[in-house]
C-alpha positions in Angstrom: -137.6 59.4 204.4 -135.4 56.6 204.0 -133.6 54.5 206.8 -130.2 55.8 205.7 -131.6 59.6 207.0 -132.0 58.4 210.2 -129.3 57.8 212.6 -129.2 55.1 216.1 -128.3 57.2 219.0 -127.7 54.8 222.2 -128.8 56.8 225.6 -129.1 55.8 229.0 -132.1 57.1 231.7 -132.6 56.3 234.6 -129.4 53.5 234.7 -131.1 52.1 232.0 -129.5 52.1 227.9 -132.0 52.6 225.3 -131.3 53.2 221.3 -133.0 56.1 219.7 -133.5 56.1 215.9 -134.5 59.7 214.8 -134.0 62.6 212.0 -132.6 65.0 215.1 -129.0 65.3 215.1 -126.8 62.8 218.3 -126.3 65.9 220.5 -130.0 66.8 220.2 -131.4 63.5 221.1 -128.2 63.2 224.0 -129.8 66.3 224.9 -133.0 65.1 225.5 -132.2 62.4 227.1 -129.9 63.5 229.8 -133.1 66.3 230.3 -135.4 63.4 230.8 -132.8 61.9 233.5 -132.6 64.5 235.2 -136.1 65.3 235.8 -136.5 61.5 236.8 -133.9 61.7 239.2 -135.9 64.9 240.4 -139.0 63.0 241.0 -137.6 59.7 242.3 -135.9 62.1 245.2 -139.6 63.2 246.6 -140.9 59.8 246.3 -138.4 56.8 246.6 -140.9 54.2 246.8 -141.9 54.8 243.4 -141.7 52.2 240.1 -140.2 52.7 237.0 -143.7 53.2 235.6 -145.4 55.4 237.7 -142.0 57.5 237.9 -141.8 57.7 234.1 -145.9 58.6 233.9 -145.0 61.3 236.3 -142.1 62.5 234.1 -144.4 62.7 231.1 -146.9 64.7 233.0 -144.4 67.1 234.5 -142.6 67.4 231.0 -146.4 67.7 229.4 -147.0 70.1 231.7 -143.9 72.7 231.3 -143.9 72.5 228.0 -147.7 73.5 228.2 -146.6 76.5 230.2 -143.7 77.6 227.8 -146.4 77.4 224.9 -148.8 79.7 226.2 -145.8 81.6 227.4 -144.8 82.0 223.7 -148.3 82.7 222.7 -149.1 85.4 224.8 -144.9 87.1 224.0 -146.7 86.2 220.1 -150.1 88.0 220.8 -147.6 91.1 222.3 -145.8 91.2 219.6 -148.1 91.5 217.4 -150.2 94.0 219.2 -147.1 96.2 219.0 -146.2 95.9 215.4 -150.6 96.6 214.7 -150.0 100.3 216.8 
């Protein structure tokens, strides 16, 4: 992969701009970013008192954790699947 494959996607989180360089297309990344956000806006309003860094360790754990969920989610809807297609 060269540089010229990837593209510089300028975002801002939490009032804060920061440039993405990625593969994924700009509305993809925008995407992301806006999701992360959001869910630090959502933590910040339980604890106000809380730094940039210990609010954006707390995003990474709640994000780890959800998509930990939606994996075993899809691995059990997998495991159904093919149980049905086996009968």
């Amino acid at each position: 992969m060269t540089q010229e494959d990837k593209t510089r996607i300028t975002v801002d989180i939490h009032n804060k701009s920061y440039t993405i360089v990625g593969t994924e297309p700009a509305h993809h990344v925008r995407l992301v970013a806006s999701l992360v956000d959001q869910k630090m806006h959502e933590i910040q309003e339980m604890n106000k008192n809380l730094d940039t860094t210990k609010l954006a360790v707390l995003t990474a754990v709640n994000s780890m954790n959800d998509y930990l969920k939606l994996k075993e989610e899809y691995a059990k809807l997998l495991g159904s699947i093919n149980k049905k297609e086996d009968k």
